[in-house]
Backbone bond lengths (Angstrom), bond angles and torsions (degrees), N, CA, C in turn:
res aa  C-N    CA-C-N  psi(-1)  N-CA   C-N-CA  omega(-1)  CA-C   N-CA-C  phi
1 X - - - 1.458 - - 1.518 109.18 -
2 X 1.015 117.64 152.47 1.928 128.10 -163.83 1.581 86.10 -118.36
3 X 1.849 111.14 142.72 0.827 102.45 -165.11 2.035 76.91 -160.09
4 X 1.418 118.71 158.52 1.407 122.18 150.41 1.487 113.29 -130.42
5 X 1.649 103.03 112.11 1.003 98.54 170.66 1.493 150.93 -106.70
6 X 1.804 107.87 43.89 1.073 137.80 -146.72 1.615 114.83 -177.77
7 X 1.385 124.48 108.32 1.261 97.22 171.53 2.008 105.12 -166.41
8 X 1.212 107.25 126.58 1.437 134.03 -163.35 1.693 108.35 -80.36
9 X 1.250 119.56 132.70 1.666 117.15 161.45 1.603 82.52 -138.74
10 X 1.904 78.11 130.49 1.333 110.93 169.44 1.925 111.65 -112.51
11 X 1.024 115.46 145.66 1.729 102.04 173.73 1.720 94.60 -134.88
12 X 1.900 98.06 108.59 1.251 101.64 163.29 1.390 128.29 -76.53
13 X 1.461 132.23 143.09 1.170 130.53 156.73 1.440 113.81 -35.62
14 X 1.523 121.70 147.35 1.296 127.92 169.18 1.291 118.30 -70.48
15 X 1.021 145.31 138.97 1.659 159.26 164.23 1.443 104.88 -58.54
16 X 1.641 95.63 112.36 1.697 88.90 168.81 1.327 129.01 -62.36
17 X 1.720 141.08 128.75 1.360 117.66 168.55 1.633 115.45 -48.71
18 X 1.430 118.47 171.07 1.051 152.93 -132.15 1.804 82.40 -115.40
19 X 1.121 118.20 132.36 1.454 114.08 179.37 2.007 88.25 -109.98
20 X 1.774 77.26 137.37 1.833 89.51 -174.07 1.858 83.08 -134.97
21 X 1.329 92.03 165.89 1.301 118.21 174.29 1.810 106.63 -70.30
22 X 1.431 124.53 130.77 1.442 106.68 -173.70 1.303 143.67 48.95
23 X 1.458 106.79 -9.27 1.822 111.91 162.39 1.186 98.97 123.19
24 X 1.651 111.90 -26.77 1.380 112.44 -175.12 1.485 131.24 -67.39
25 X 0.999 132.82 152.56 1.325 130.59 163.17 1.541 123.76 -40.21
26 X 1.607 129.89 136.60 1.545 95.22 132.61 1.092 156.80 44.30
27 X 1.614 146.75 67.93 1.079 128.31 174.72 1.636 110.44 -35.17
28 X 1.498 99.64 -50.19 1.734 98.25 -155.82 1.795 100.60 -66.44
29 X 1.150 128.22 -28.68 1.405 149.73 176.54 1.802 100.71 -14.73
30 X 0.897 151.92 47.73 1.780 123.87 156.57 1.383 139.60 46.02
31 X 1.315 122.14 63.92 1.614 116.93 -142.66 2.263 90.14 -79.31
32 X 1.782 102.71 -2.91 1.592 87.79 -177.10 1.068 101.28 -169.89
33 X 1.376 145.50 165.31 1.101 98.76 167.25 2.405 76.11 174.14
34 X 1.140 116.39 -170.44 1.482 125.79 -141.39 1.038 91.11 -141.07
35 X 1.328 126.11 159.79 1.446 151.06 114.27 1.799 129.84 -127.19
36 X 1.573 84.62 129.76 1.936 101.25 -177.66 1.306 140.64 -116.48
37 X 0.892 128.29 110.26 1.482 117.91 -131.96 1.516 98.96 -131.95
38 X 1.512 120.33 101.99 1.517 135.00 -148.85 1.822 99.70 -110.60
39 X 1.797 131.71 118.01 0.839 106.26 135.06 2.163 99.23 86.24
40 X 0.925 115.07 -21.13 1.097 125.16 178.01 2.006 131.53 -50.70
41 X 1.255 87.71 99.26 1.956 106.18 -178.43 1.184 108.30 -110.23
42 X 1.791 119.31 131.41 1.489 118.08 171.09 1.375 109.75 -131.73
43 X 1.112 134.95 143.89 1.311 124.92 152.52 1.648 114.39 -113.45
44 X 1.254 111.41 167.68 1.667 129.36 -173.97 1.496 116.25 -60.38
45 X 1.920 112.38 -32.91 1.200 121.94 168.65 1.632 100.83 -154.39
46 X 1.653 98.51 167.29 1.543 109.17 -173.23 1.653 108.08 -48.06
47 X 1.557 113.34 -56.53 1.079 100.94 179.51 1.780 126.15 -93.45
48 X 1.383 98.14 22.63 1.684 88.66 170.20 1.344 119.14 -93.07
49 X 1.359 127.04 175.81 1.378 157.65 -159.64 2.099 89.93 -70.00
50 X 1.259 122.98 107.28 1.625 114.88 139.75 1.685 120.98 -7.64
51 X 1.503 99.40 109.41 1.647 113.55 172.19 1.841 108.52 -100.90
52 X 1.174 104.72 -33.18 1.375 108.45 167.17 1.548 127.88 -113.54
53 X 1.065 134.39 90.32 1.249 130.06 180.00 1.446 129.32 -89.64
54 X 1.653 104.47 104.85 1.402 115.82 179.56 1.858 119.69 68.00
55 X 1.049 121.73 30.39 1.203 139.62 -163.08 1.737 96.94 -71.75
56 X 1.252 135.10 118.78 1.371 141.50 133.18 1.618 130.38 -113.16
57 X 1.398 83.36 144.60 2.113 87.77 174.22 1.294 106.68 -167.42
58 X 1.381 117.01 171.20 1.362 109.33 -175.74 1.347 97.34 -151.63
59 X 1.631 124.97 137.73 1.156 141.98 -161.87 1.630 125.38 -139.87
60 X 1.366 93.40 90.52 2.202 121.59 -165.18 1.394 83.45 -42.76
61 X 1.498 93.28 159.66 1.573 123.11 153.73 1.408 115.73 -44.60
62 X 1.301 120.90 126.17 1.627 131.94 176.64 1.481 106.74 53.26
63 X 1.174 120.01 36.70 1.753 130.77 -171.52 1.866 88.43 -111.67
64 X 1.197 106.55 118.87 1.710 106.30 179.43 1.812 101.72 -108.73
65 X 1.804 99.33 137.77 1.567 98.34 168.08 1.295 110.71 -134.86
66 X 1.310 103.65 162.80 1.608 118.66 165.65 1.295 109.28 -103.38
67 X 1.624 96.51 158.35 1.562 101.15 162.60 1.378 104.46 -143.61
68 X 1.393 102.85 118.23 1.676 116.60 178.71 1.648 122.01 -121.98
69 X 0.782 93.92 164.21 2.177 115.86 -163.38 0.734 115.91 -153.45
70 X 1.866 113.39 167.44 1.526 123.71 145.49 1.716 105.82 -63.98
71 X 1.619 93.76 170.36 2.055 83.19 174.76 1.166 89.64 -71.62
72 X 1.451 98.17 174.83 1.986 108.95 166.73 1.545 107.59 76.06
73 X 1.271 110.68 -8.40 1.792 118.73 178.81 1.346 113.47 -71.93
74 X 1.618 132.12 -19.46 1.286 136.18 -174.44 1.696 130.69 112.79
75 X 1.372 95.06 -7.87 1.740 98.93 -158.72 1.454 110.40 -80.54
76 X 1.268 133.30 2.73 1.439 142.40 127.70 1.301 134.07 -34.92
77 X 2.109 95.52 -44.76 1.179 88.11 169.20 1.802 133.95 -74.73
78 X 1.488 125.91 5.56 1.356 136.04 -178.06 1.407 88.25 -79.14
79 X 1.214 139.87 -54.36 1.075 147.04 -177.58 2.042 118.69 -37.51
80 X 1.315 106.63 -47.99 1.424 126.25 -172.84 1.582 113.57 -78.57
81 X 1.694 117.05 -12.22 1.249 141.19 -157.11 1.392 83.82 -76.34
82 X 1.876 118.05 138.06 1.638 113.64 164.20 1.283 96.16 -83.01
């Protein structure tokens, strides 16, 4: 039987935006920019068992993704990645 036996609500304050000149960002800000992700294995600790095996993808500028599963499928673990 599934059960919670414990459970917390917190309500953070909102984060002020970032005051920019004209609305805009940043000069230094990223007007585009990539991510590539080659070949990629992690596990939880040095000596545990591979949670990701060999994982690549690559994801364009303003290109949006999901990542969906069963639970217990792993997609937490992208999350835990330094």
């Amino acid at each position: 039987a599934n059960h919670m036996s414990h459970l917390t609500y917190e309500q953070l304050p909102p984060l002020e935006p970032i005051a920019t000149k004209g609305g805009q960002p940043p000069a230094y800000w990223p007007a585009s920019g990539k991510i590539r992700v080659e070949n990629l294995s992690a596990r939880y600790s040095k000596d545990g068992p591979k949670v990701l095996h060999i994982i690549s993808f690559h994801v364009k500028s303003g290109e949006h993704i999901g990542i969906v599963g069963r639970t217990g499928s792993g997609k937490v673990n992208y999350a835990l990645l330094p």
